[in-house]
LUMBA-821266 format. One record per residue (C-alpha): residue in three letters; x, y, z. Coordinates in nm, 2 decimals, padded with zeros to 4 digits, m for minus. Each point is the difference from the previous one (the first is absolute). Layout:
! residues N
{residu:ALA	c1:X	c2:Y	c3:Z}
...
This chain:
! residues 190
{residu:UNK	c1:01.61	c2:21.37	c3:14.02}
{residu:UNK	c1:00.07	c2:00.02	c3:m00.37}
{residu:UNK	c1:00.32	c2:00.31	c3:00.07}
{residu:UNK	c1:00.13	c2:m00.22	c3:00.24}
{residu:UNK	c1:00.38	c2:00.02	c3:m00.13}
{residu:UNK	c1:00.15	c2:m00.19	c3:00.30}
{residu:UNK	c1:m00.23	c2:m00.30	c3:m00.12}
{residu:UNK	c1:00.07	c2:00.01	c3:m00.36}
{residu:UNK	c1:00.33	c2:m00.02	c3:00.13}
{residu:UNK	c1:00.03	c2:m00.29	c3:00.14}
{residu:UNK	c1:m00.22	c2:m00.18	c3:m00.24}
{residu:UNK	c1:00.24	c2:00.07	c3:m00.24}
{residu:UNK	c1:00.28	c2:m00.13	c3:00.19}
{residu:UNK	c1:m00.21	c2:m00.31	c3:00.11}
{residu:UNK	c1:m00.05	c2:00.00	c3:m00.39}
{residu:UNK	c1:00.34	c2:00.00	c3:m00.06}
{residu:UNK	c1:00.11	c2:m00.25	c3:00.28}
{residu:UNK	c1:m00.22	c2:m00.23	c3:m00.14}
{residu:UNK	c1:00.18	c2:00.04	c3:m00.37}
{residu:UNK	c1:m00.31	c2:00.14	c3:m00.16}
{residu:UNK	c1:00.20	c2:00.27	c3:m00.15}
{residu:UNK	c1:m00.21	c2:00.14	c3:m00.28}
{residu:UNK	c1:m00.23	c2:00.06	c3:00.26}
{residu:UNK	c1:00.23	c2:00.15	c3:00.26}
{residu:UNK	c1:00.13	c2:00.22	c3:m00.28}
{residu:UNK	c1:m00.38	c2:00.15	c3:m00.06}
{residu:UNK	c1:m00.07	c2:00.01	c3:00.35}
{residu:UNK	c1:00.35	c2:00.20	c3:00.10}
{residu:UNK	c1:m00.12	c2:00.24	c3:m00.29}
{residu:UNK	c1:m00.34	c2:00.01	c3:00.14}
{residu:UNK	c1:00.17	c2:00.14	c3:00.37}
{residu:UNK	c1:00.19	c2:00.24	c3:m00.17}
{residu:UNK	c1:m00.25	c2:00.18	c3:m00.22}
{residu:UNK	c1:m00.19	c2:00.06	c3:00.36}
{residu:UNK	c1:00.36	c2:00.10	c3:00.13}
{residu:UNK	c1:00.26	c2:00.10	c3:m00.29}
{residu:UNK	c1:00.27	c2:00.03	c3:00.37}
{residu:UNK	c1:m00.07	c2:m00.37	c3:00.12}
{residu:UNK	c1:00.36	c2:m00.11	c3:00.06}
{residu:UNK	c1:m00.08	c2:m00.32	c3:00.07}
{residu:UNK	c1:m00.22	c2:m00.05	c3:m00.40}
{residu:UNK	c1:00.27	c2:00.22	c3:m00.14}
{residu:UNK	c1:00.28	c2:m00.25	c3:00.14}
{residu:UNK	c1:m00.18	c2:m00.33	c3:m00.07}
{residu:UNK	c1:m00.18	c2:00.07	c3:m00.34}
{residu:UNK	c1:00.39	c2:00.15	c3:m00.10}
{residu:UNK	c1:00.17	c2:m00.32	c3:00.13}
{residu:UNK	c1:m00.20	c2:m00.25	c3:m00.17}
{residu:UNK	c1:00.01	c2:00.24	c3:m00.35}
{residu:UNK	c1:00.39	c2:m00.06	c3:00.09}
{residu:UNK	c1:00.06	c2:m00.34	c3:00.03}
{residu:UNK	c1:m00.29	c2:m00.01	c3:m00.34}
{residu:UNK	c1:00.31	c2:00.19	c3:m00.19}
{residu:UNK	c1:m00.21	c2:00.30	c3:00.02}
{residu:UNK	c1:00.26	c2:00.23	c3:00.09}
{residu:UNK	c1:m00.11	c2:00.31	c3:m00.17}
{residu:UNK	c1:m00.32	c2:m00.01	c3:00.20}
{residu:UNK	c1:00.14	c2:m00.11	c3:00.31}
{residu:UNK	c1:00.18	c2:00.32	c3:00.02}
{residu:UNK	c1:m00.28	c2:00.23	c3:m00.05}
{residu:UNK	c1:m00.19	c2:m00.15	c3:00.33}
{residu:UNK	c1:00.35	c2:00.01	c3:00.17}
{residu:UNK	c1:00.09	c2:00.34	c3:m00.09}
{residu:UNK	c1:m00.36	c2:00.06	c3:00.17}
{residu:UNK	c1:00.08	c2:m00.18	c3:00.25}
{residu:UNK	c1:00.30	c2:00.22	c3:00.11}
{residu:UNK	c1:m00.12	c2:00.31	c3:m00.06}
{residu:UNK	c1:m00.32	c2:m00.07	c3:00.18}
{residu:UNK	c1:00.21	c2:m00.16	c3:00.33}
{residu:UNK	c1:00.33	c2:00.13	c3:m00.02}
{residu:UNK	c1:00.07	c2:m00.13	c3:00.32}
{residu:UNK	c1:m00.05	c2:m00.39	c3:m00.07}
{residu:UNK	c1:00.38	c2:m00.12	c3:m00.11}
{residu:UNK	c1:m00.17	c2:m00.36	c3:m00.21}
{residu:UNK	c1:m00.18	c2:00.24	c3:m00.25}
{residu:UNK	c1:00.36	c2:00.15	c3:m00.03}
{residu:UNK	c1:00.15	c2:m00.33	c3:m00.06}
{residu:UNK	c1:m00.26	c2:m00.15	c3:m00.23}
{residu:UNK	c1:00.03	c2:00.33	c3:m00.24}
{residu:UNK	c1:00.42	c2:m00.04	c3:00.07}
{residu:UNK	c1:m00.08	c2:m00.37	c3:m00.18}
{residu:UNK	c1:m00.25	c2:00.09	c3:m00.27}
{residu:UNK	c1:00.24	c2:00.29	c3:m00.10}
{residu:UNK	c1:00.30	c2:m00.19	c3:00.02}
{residu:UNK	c1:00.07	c2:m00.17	c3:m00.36}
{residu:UNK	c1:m00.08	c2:00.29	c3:m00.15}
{residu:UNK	c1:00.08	c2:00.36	c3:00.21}
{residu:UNK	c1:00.28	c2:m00.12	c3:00.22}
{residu:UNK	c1:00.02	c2:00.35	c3:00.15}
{residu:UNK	c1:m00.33	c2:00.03	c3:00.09}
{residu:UNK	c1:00.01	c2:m00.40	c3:00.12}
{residu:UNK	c1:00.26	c2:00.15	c3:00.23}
{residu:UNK	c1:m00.14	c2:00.29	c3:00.09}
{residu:UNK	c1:m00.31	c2:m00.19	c3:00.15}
{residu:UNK	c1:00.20	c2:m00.30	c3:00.19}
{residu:UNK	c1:00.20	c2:00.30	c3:00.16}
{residu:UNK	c1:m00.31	c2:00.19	c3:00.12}
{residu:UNK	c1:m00.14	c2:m00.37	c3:00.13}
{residu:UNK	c1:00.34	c2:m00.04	c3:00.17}
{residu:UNK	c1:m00.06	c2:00.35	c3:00.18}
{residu:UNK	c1:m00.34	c2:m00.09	c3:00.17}
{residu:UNK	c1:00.13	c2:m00.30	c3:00.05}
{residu:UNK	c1:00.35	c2:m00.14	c3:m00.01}
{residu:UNK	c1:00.00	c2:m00.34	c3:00.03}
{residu:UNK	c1:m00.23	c2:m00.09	c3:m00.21}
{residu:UNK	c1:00.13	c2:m00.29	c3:m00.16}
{residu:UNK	c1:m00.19	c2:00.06	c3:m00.38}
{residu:UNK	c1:00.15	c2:00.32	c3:m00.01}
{residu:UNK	c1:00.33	c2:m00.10	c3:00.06}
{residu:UNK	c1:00.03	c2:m00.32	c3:m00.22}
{residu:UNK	c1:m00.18	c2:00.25	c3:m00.24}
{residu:UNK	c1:00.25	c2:00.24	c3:00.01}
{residu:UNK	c1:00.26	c2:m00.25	c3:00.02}
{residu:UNK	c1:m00.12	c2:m00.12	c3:m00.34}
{residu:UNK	c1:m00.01	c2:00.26	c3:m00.13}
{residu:UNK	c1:00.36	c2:00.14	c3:00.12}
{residu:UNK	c1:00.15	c2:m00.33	c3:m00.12}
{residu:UNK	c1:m00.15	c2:00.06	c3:m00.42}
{residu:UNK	c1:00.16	c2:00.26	c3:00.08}
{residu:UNK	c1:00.33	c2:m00.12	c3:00.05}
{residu:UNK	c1:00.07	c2:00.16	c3:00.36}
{residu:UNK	c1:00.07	c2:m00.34	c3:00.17}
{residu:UNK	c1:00.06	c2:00.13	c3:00.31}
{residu:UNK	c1:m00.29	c2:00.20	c3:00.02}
{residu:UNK	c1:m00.19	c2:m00.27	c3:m00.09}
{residu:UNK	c1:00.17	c2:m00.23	c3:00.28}
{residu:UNK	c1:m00.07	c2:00.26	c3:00.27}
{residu:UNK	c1:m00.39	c2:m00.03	c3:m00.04}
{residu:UNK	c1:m00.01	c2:m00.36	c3:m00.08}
{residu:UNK	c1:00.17	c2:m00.05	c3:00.33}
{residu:UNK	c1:m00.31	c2:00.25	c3:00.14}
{residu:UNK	c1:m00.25	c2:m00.16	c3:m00.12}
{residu:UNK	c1:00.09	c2:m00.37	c3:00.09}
{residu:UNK	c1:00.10	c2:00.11	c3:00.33}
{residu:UNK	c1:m00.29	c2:m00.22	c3:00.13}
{residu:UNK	c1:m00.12	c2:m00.33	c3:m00.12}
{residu:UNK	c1:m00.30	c2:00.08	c3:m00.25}
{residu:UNK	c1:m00.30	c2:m00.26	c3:00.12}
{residu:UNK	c1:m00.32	c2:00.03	c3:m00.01}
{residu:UNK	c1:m00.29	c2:m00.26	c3:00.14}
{residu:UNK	c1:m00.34	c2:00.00	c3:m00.22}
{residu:UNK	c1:m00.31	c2:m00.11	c3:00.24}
{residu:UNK	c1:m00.09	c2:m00.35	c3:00.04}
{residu:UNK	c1:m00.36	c2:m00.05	c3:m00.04}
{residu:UNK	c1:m00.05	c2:m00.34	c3:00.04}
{residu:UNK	c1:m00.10	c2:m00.26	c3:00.30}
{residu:UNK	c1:00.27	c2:m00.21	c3:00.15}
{residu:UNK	c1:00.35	c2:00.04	c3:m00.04}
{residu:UNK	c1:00.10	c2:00.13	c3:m00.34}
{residu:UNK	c1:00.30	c2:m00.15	c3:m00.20}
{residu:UNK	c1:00.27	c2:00.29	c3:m00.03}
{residu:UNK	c1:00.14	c2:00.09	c3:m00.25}
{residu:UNK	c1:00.37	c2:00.26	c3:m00.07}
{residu:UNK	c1:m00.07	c2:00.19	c3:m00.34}
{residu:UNK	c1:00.38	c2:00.12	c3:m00.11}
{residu:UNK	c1:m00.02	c2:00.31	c3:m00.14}
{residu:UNK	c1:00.24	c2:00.22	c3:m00.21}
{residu:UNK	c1:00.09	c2:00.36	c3:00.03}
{residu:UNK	c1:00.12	c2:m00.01	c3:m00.37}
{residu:UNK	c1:m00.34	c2:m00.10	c3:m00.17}
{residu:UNK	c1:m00.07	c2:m00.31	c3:m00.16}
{residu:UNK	c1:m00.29	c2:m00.12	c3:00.30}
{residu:UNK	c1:m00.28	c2:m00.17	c3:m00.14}
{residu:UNK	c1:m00.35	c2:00.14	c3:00.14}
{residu:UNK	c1:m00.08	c2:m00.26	c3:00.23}
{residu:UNK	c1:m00.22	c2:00.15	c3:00.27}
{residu:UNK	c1:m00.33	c2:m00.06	c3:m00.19}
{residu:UNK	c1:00.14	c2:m00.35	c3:m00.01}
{residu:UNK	c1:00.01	c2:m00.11	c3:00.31}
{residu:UNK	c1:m00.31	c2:m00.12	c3:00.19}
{residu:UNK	c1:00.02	c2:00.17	c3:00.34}
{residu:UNK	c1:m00.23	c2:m00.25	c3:00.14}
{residu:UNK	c1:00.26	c2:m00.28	c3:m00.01}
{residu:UNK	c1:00.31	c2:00.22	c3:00.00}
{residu:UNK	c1:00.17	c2:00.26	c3:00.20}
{residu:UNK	c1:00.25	c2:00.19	c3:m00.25}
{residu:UNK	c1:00.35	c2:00.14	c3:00.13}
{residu:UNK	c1:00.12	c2:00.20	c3:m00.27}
{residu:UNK	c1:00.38	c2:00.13	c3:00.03}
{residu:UNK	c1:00.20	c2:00.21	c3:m00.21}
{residu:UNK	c1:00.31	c2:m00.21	c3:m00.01}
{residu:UNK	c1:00.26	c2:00.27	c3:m00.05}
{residu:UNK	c1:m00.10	c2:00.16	c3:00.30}
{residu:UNK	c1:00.09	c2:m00.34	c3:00.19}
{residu:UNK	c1:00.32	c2:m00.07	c3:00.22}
{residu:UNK	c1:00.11	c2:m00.28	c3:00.18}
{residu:UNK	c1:m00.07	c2:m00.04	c3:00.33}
{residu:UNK	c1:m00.41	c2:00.13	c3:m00.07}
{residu:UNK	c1:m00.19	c2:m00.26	c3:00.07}
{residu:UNK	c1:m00.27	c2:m00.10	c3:m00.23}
């Protein structure tokens, strides 16, 4: 069915998955002029206009995206990023309204912590960093391949200064453990 928004959807997250990113882009705009409220276009297509230094564009679809589902605390955080370098009020304004739906959301608080320590309110800054590393950070991408994989720990830093790696890495031979080191204490077990 050609209005089939679900569908378009996920191809353009398949799209996307499989780094075909000029493609993904078109396709998340094709979802959203079926469905100007999709969250999950609106989020996406914003995220990848992010990370392209497209800032100014990535706030318009997450300022949509809030309005449209004020209720969803990452559309709060993304918007508290985007707005951050530029309206720190605002930046702050939106990680406090993602903290109120939902508190421990780590983002929100390193966000927030961020943003507290530019600043210069250390101990504000402390008090949410310890929040949002209260629990180790890890996530597990899928393994895809046949047999046993060869795994592989991807350290990653709160502060910036990752390298994109995840269209990198071949998920038929690996099986990725990324870990945001500074939310690491001894005694985890990796």
């Amino acid at each position: 069915h050609g209005e089939a928004v679900d569908l378009r959807f996920a191809r353009a997250c398949l799209l996307e998955e499989l780094g075909r990113l000029n493609l993904a882009r078109g396709a998340y705009k094709g979802v959203l002029a079926r469905d100007a409220t999709h969250f999950g276009a609106l989020m996406n297509l914003g995220t990848m206009l992010y990370h392209d230094e497209r800032h100014a564009e990535a706030r318009i679809l997450y300022q949509h995206a809030t309005r449209y589902h004020p209720n969803e605390s990452s559309a709060f955080v993304n918007l508290g990023n985007v707005l951050a370098p530029d309206d720190p009020a605002a930046s702050r304004a939106a990680y406090e309204r993602a903290l109120e739906l939902q508190p421990g959301h780590p983002t929100a608080n390193f966000g927030l912590a961020l943003l507290l320590e530019t600043q210069g309110d250390a101990a504000g800054a402390r008090a949410y960093r310890e929040r949002a590393f209260a629990e180790p950070i890890v996530r597990v991408a899928p393994y895809r391949g046949e047999g046993p994989p060869l795994r592989l720990l991807v350290l990653l830093s709160a502060h910036g200064g990752n390298r994109g790696t995840t269209r990198r890495l071949d998920d038929r031979q690996l099986e990725a453990t990324s870990l945001v080191a500074d939310s690491w204490c001894p005694g985890v077990a990796l």
